[in-house]
C-alpha positions as CSV (number, residue, x, y, z in Angstrom):
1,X,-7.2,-4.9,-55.9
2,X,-9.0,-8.4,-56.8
3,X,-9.6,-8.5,-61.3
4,X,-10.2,-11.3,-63.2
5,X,-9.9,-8.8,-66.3
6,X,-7.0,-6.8,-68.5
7,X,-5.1,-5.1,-65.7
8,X,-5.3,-8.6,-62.7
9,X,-5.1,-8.7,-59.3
10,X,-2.7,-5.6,-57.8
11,X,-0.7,-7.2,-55.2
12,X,0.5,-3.6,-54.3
13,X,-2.7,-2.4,-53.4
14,X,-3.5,-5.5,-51.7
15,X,-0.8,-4.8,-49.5
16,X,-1.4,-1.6,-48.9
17,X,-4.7,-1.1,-48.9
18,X,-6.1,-4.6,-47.5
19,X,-4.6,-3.8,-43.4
20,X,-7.0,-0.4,-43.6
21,X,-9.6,-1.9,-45.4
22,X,-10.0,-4.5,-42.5
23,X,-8.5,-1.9,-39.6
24,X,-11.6,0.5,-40.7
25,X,-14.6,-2.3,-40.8
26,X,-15.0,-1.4,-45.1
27,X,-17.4,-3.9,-46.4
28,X,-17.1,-2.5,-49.5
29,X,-14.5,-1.5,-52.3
30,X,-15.4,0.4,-55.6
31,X,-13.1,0.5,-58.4
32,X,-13.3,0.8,-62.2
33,X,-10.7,0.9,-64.6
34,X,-11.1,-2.1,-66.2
35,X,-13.1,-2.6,-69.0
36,X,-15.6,-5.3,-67.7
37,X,-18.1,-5.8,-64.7
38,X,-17.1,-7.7,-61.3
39,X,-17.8,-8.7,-57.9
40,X,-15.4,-10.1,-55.9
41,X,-15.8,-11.2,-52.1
42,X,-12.7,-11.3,-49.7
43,X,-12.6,-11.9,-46.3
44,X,-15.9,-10.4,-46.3
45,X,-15.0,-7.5,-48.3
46,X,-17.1,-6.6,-51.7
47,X,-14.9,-5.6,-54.3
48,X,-17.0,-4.6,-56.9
49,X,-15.5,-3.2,-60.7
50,X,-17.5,-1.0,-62.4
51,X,-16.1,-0.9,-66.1
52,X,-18.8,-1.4,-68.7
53,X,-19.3,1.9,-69.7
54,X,-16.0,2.8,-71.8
55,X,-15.9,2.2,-75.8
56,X,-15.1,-1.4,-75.3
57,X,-15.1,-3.8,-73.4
58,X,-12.5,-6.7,-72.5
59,X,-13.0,-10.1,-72.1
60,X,-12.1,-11.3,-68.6
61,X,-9.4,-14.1,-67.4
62,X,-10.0,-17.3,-66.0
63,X,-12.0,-16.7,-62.7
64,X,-10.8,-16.8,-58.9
65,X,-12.7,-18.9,-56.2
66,X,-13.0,-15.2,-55.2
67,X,-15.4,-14.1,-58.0
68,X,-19.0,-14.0,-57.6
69,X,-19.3,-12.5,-61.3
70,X,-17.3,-11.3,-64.1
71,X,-18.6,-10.2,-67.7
72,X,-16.6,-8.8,-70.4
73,X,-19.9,-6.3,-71.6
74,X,-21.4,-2.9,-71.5
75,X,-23.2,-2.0,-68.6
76,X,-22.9,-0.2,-64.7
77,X,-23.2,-0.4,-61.3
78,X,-26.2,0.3,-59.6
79,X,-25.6,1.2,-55.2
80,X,-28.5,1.6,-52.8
81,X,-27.1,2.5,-49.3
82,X,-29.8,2.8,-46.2
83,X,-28.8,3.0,-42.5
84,X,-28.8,-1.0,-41.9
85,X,-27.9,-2.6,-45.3
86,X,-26.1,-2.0,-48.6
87,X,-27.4,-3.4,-51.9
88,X,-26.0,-3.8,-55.5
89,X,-26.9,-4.5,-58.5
90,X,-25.2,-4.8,-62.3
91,X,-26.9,-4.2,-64.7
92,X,-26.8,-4.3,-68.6
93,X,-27.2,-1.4,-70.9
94,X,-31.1,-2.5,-71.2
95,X,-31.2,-2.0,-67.3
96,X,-32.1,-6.0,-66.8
97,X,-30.3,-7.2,-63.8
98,X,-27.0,-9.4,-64.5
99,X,-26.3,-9.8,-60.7
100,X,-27.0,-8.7,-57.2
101,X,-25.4,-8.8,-53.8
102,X,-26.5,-6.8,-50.5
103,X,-24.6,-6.8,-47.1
104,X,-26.6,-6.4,-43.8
């Protein structure tokens, strides 16, 4: 819904998806697709693209006030869940962190 990289922001999908998204409580949206690693944060929504893992990689687009992070490289998504709080973490393909985020 929210890119900085190849594909941009779907307006569509904004659109449609954004009223449940909120109706529902998500705090959290998953996607991949592109060819890069992000984290986006919306109305308190996480919008996290998990892309690094494909043959290459793309460089990403000027960034949105939205974007917490966005890196054109080779890498995944890391997701602990537990009953009172949500954490993620990117990381690179030498496991080092690149960036984190958590919501209570």
């Amino acid at each position: 819904m929210y890119s900085d990289g190849h594909h941009g922001p779907e307006e569509r999908l904004q659109r449609k998806l954004l009223p449940l998204l909120t109706a529902h409580g998500a705090h959290l949206m998953v996607a991949g697709h592109e060819h890069d690693l992000q984290h986006h944060l919306v109305n308190g929504i996480h919008y996290l693209i998990a892309g690094g893992g494909g043959k290459n990689v793309r460089k990403v687009s000027a960034k949105t006030p939205n974007t917490k992070f966005a890196e054109g490289r080779h890498g995944f998504l890391e997701i602990v869940a537990g009953p009172t709080k949500l954490e993620f973490r990117f990381r690179g393909t030498d496991g080092k962190v690149l960036h984190e985020g958590a919501r209570p």
